[in-house]
C-alpha positions in Angstrom: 126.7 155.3 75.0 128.7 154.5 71.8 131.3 152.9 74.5 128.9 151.0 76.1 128.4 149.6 72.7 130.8 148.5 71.9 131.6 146.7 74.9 128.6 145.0 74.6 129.4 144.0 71.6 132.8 142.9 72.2 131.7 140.3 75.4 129.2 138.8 72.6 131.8 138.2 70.3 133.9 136.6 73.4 130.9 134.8 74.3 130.8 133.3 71.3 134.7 132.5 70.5 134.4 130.7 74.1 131.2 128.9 73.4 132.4 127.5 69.9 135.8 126.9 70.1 134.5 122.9 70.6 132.0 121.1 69.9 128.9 121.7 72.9 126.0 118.8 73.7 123.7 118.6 76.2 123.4 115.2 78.6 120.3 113.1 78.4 119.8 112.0 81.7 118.3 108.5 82.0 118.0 107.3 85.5 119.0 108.4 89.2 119.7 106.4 91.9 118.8 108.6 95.1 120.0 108.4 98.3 119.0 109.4 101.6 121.5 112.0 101.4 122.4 112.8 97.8 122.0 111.1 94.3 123.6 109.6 91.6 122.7 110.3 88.0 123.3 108.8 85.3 123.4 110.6 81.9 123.8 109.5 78.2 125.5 111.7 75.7 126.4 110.8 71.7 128.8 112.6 70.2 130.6 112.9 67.0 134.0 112.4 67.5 136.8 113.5 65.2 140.0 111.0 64.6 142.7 112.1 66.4 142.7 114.3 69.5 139.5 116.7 69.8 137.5 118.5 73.3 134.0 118.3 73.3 131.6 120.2 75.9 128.9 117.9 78.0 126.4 120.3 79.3 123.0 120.1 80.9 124.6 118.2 84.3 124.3 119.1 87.9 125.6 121.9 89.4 125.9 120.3 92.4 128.3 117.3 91.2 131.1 115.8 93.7 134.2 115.7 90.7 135.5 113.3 92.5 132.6 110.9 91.6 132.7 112.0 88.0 132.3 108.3 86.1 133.2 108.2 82.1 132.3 104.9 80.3 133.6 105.5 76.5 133.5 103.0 73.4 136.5 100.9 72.7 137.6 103.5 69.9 137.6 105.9 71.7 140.2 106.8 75.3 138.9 110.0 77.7 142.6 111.9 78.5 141.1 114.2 80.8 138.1 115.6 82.4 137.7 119.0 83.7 134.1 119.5 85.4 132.6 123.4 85.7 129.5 125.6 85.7 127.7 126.6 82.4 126.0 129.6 82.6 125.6 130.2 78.8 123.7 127.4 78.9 121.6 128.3 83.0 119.4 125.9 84.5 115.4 126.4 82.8 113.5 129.4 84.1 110.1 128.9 85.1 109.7 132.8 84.6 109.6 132.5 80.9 106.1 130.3 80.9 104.8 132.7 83.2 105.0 135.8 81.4 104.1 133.7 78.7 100.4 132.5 80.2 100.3 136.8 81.1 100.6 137.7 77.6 97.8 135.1 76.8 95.7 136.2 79.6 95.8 140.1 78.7 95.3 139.1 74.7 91.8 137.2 75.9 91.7 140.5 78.3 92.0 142.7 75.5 89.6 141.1 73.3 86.6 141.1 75.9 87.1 144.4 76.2 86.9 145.4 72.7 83.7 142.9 72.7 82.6 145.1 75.5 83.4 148.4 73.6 81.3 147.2 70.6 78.5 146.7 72.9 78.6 149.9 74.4 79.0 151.7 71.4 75.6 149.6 70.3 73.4 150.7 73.3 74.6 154.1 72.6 73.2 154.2 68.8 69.8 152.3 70.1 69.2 155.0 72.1 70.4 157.8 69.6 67.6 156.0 67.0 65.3 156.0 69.7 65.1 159.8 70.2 65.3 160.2 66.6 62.0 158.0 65.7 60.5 159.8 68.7 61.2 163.0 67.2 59.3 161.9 63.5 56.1 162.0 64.4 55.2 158.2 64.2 51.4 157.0 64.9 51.2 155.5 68.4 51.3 151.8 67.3 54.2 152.2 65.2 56.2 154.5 68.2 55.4 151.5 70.6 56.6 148.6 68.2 59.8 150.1 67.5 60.0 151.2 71.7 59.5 147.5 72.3 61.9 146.3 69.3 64.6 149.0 71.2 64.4 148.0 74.7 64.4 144.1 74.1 67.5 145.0 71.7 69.1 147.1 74.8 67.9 144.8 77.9 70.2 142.0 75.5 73.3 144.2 75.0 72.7 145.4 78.8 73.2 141.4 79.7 76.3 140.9 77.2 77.8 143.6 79.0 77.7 142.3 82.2 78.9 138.8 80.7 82.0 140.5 79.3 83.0 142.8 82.3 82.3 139.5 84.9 85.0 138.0 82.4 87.1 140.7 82.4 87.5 140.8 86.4 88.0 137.2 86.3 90.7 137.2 84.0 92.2 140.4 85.8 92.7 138.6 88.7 94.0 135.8 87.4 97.4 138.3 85.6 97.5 140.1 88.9 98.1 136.7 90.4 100.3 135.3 87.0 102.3 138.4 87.9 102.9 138.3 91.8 104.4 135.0 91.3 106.4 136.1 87.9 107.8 139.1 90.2 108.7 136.4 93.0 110.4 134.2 90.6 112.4 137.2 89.0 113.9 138.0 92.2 115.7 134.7 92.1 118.6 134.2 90.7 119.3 132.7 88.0 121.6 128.9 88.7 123.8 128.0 86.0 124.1 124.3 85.1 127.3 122.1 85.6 129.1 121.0 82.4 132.3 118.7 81.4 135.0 119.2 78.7 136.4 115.9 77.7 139.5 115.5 76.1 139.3 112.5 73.9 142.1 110.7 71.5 139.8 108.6 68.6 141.5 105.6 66.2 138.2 106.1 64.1 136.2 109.2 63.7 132.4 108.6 64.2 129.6 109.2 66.2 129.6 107.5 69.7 127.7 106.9 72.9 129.0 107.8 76.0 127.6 106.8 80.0 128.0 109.7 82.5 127.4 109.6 86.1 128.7 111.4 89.5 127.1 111.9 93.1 125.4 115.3 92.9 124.1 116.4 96.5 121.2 118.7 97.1 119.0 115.6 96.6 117.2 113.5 99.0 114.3 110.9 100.1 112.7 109.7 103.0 110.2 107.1 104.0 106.5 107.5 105.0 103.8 105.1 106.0 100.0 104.8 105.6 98.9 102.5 108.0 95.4 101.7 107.6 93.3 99.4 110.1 90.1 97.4 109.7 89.4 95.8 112.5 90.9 93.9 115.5 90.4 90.8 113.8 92.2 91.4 110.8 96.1 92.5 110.3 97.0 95.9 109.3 98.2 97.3 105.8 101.1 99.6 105.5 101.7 101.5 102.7 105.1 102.5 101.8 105.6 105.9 100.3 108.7 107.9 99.5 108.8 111.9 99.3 111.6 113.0 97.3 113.1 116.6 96.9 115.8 117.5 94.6 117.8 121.2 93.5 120.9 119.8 91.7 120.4 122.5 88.9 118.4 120.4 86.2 114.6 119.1 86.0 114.5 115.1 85.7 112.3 114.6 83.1 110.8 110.7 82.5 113.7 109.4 84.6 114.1 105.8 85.8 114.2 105.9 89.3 116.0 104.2 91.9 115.3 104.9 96.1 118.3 103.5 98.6 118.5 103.6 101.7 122.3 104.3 101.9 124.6 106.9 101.9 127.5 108.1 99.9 130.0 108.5 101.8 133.5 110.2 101.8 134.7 108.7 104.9 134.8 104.8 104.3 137.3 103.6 107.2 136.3 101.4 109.7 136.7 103.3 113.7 139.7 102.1 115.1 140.4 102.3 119.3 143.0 104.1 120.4 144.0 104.5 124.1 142.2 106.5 126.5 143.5 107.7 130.0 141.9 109.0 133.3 143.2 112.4 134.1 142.2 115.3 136.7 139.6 118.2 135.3 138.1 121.1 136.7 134.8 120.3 137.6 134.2 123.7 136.9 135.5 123.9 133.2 134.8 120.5 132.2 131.9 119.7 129.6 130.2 116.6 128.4 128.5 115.3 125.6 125.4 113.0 125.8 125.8 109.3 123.2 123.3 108.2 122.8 91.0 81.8 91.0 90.0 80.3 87.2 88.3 76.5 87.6 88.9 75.8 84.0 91.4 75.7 81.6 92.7 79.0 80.0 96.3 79.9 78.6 97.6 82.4 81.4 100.5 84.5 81.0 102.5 86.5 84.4 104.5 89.5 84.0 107.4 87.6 84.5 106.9 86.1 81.9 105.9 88.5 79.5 109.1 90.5 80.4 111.3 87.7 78.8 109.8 89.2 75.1 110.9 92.0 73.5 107.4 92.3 72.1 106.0 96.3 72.3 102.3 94.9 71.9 99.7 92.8 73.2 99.2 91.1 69.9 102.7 90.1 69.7 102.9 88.4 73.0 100.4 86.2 72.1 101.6 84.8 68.6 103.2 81.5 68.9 102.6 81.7 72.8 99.2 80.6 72.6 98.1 77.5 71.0 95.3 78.3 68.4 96.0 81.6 68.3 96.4 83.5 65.2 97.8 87.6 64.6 97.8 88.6 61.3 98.7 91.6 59.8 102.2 93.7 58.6 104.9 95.5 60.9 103.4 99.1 62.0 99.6 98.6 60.9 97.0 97.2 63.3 96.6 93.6 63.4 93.8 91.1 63.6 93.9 88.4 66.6 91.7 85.2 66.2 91.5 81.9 68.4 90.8 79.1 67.0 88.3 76.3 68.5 85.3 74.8 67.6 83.3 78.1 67.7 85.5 80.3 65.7 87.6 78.2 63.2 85.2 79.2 60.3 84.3 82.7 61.7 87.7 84.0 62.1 86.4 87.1 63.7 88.0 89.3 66.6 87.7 87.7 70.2 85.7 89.9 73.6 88.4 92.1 75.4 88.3 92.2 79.2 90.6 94.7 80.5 90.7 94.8 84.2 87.0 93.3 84.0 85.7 95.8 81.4 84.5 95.2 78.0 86.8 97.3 75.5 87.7 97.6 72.0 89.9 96.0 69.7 91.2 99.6 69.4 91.8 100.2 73.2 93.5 96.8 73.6 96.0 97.7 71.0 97.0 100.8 72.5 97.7 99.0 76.1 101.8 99.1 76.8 102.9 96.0 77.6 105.0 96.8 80.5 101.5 97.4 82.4 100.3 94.4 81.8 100.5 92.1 85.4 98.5 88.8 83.1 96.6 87.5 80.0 94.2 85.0 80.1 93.1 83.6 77.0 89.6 81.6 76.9 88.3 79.9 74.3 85.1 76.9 73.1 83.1 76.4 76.6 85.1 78.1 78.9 84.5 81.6 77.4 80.9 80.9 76.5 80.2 79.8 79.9 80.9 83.3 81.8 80.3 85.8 78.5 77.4 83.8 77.0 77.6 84.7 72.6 79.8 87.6 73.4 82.8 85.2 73.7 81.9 83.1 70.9 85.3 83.8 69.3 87.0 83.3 72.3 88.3 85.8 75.4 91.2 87.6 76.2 90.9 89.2 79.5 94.2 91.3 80.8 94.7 92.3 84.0 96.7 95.6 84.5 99.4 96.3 87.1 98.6 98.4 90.7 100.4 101.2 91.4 102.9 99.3 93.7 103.4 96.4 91.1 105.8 98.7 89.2 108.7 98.6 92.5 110.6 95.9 93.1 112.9 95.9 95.7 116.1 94.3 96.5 118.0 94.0 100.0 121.7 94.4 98.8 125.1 94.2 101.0 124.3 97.2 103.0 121.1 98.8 102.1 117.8 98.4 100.4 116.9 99.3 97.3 113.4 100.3 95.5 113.4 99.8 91.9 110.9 102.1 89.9 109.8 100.5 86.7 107.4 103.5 85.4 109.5 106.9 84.6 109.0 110.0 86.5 109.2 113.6 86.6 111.2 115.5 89.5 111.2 119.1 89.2 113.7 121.0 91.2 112.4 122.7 93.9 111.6 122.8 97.6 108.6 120.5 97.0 108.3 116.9 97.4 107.4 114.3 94.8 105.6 111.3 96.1 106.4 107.6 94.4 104.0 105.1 96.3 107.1 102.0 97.0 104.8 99.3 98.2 101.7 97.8 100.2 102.0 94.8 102.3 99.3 93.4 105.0 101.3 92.3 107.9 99.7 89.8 110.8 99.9 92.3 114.2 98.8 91.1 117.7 96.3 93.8 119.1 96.4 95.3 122.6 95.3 98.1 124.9 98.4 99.8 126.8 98.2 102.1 129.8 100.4 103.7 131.9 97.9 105.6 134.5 100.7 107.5 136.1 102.1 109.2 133.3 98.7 109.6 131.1 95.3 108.4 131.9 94.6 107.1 128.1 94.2 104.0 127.0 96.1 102.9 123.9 95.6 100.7 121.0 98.9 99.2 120.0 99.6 96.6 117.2 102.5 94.3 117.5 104.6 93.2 114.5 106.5 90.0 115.3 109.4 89.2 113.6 109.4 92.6 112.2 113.1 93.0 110.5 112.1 90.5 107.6 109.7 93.6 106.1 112.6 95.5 105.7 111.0 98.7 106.4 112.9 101.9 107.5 112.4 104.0 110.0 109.4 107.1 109.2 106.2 109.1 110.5 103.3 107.0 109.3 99.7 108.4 109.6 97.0 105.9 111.1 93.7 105.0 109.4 90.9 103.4 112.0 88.9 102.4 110.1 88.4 104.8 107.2 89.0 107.9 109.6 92.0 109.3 110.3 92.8 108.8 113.9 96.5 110.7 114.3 100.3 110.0 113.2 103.1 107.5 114.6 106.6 106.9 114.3 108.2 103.4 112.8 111.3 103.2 115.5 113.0 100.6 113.2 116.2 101.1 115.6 114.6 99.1 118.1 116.4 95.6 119.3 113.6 94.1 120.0 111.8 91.6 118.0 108.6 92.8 118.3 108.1 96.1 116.7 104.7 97.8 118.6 102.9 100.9 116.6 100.7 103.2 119.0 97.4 103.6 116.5 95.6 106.0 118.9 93.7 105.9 121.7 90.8 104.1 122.8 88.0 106.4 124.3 85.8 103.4 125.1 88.1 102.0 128.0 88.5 104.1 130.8 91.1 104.4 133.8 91.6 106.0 137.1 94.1 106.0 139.6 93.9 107.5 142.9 95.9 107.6 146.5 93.4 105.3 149.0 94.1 108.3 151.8 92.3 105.8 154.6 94.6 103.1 154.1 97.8 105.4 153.4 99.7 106.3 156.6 102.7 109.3 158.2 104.6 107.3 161.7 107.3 108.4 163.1 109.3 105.7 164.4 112.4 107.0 166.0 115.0 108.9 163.8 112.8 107.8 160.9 109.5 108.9 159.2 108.0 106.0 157.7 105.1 107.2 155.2 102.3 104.6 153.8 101.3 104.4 150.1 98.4 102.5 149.0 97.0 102.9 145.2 93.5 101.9 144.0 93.6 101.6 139.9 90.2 101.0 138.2 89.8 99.8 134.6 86.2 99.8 132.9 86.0 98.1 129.6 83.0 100.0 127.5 83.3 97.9 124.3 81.2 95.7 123.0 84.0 92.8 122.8 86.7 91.7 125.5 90.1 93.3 125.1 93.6 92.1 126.8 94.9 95.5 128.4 98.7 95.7 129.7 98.6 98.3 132.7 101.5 99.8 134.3 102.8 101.5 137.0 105.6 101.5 139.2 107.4 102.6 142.7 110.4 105.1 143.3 114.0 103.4 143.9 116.9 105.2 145.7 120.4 104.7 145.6 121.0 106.4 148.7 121.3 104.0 151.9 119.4 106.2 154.4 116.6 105.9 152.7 114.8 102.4 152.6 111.8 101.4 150.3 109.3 98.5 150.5 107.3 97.2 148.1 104.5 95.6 150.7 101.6 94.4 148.3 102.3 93.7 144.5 98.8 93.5 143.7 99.2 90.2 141.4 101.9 92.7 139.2 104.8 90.9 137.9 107.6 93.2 139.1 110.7 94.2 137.4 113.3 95.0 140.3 115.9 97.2 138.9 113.5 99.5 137.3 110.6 99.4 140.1 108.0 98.7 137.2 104.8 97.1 138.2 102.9 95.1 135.1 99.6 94.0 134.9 98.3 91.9 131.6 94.6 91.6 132.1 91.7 90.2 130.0 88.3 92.4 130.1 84.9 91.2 129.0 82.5 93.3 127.7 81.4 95.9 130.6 83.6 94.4 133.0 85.5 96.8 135.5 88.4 95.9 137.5 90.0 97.3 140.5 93.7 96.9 141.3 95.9 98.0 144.5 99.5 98.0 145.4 101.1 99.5 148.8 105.0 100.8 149.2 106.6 102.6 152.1 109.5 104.7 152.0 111.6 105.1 155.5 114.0 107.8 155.9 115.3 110.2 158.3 112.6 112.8 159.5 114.6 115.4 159.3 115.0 115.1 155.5 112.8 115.9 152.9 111.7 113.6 150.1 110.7 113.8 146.6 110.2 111.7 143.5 
């Protein structure tokens, strides 16, 4: 044991020679561009720097970080000779272990004090009954014996409930340590991930404390696109909200991080394919494998965001002075300030103006307290125009701010090769396995609505919504779930890959249009015509429209091909399709009123020899 000891005690002290031999700091990280695969973060560090040559430690980075990405932006004074990237694990990733056996010891202290609660109690009912026997044992008159009975079992039957209180409690919190602890002994089983770290060896003209920029590629990080795609009606367009689902285990929580989305991907490779030649030779049909490719109407003094985002001003009341004409904030740096507009109401009342915050009323308080990056626009009313909507409440004028959406904090920017979503408000991404969801954008988008069948494959009927000139969205390819509506109806996919111009989104399908499609036996014929059976296919199709309005339905269907020479087909009656030859597709775009029902046939016949069977 005294060996073990000092061992012990020897790997501190070696602990702590390695840990202070230079100066240690942990990163503050301040933004992180994430990628589809990967991320990039960005860290800020200060340091104080001695003159001359001197190692410092960077800690608190990824442990995931590419070293060949590792970016170092230094102050003029000061020159980075080398840079050696590695794990921490003096200093490990945060262990979310530590708050739970912290909310256990605050669960079994409230435990522990219901239960002494409870023992007081008990101990009570126990010494109302002892005093009962004893007055029943004294010979009291019988009034006196049945005031103090009465006194005793109210006293009890009050204790009996407090009881029950406390030990309902007591389950309650019970359960909630057993459950503290399940997930405590789940987390304990993990083990524990250092952090990454950098030494830099710097060479300083001027001792001093300076700011440096860190950044490297740090896998283990990812985001992808989802949709919301909500529909009204078949009059209107659709909306389509943009959401992102990020995940991220590089080692380190980001906490209040500036956040960038892209659709791109670091890569290692950056060459361009180059051909080289390829030649013909024998295999072994055998051996051989392949792969499948594949509005205001007055006047008012109106400010945008843009606008306000070219002031360094922190407050509302400093946007407005000098910005406004006849408007007046007084008051010193730090301490709250009075705003007054003056007109032909308020130039001898000088008293605060009405507040209108998103269309509410508020206080000159709450105004105050509003951060000015939330702020979409201020409209400022004064004389007439503000007594004319707020009656004597805007007597001293009004100014009414509108607030920011959720999706008026991204902006987005198409660059060279990707897109980009901008996210103005900080966030917090814990590590982990589950996704954090940052709303990107909302956009209504004019579809053309139709009904698609194809009887053959599926007797539904589909609602699809067509998006023309879809690439000028610039949305990326995602599941999207469908609102009809208000009622979720199912989920889609965004095929952004498509070549087309007109991207089409399958919204669900329509139970009020039905469609059936049967062989016409009477009409469909078997002859035998030398060497050859010739066989007689005739199709009835029936489509009922149920709705209360007309629809324009596309229905399909189509006839076998053959490549092979003995076998010969005919397409005999098209029905009024428009035909597409090389594929043997059969289209019909038709235009149903209200009720109406239409029945379509077309007739093929295949001729081949009769001694041969056919299929398709």
């Amino acid at each position: 044991m005294q060996h073990l000891r000092k061992y012990i005690f020897l790997m501190l002290g070696l602990l702590v020679i390695a840990g202070n031999n230079y100066a240690q700091t942990a990163a503050q990280l301040d933004k992180v561009v994430v990628f589809s695969s990967g991320a990039e973060l960005h860290h800020s560090v200060t340091l104080a720097v001695k003159q001359g040559a001197s190692e410092v430690q960077v800690y608190q980075l990824a442990r995931v970080a590419d070293v060949k990405s590792i970016q170092i932006v230094a102050p003029t004074q000061v020159s980075v000779v080398g840079v050696k990237y590695q794990h921490n694990y003096l200093q490990p990733a945060t262990n979310n272990n530590k708050l739970l056996q912290d909310s256990i010891r605050q669960v079994q202290a409230q435990i522990a004090q219901l239960q002494l609660q409870k023992s007081e109690a008990d101990q009570m009912q126990q010494l109302l009954k002892a005093n009962m026997e004893t007055k029943g044992q004294a010979g009291l008159q019988v009034a006196e014996f049945a005031k103090f009975f009465d006194y005793y079992r109210a006293k009890l039957n009050t204790l009996q409930k407090e009881v029950q209180v406390l030990h309902t409690n007591i389950e309650a919190l019970q359960v909630i340590q057993q459950r503290l602890q399940q997930q405590a002994n789940e987390q304990s089983q993990r083990k524990e991930q250092p952090t990454g770290s950098i030494t830099l060896q710097l060479q300083s003209t001027i001792a001093g404390k300076y700011t440096f920029q860190i950044s490297y590629i740090a896998s283990a990080a990812s985001w992808k696109p989802s949709y919301e795609i909500k529909v009204k009606n078949v009059q209107s367009g659709i909306q389509i909200i943009q959401k992102a689902a990020i995940v991220q285990n590089t080692g380190i929580d980001w906490k209040q991080v500036k956040l960038s989305l892209n659709s791109g991907m670091p890569l290692n490779q950056q060459e361009a394919p180059v051909l080289t030649p390829r030649f013909v030779r024998y295999v072994n049909p055998y051996t051989g494998r392949t792969k499948n490719k594949e509005t205001i109407n007055y006047n008012t003094n109106e400010y945008s965001a843009d606008a306000l985002e070219q002031t360094d001003a922190q407050n509302l009341e400093s946007m407005l002075q000098g910005r406004v004409a006849g408007v007046n904030v007084t008051g010193v740096p730090g301490a709250s300030k009075q705003v007054t507009l003056r007109g032909i109401s308020s130039i001898s009342a000088g008293s605060t103006p009405l507040y209108i915050v998103d269309g509410v009323p508020v206080e000159a308080a709450i105004f105050q307290k509003i951060p000015s990056v939330q702020i979409e626009s201020i409209d400022v009313l004064k004389d007439a125009a503000a007594t004319s909507i707020y009656g004597s409440r805007g007597a001293q004028g009004v100014v009414m701010v509108t607030t920011k959406n959720a999706t008026d904090y991204i902006s987005q920017d198409q660059q060279l090769l990707n897109q980009q979503f901008e996210v103005e408000l900080p966030y917090d991404v814990v590590q982990g396995f589950n996704a954090q969801t940052v709303t990107l954008q909302s956009k209504e988008i004019p579809v053309m609505y139709k009904h698609v069948t194809v009887p053959s494959i599926n007797p539904q009927v589909y609602l699809v919504a067509e998006i023309a000139d879809w690439s000028k969205y610039n949305l990326l390819p995602g599941s999207a779930t469908i609102q009809v509506q208000g009622t979720y109806v199912g989920t889609t996919m965004l095929n952004t890959a498509a070549t087309s111009d007109t991207l089409a989104l399958t919204l669900g399908i329509d139970k009020q249009v039905n469609v059936q499609r049967n062989v016409l036996k009477d009409v469909s014929s078997v002859k035998f015509l030398g060497s050859s059976k010739l066989q007689t296919f005739t199709y009835e199709i029936v489509v009922k429209n149920n709705k209360q309005e007309g629809i324009a339905l596309q229905l399909q269907d189509q006839i076998p091909l053959t490549t092979n020479t003995d076998i010969q087909i005919e397409l005999k009656d098209a029905g009024g399709a428009t035909i597409t030859d090389d594929k043997g597709f059969l289209t019909w775009q038709l235009n149903l009123a209200p009720g109406e029902v239409k029945k379509l046939q077309y007739t093929f016949t295949v001729r081949y020899p009769k001694d041969k069977i056919v299929r398709w």
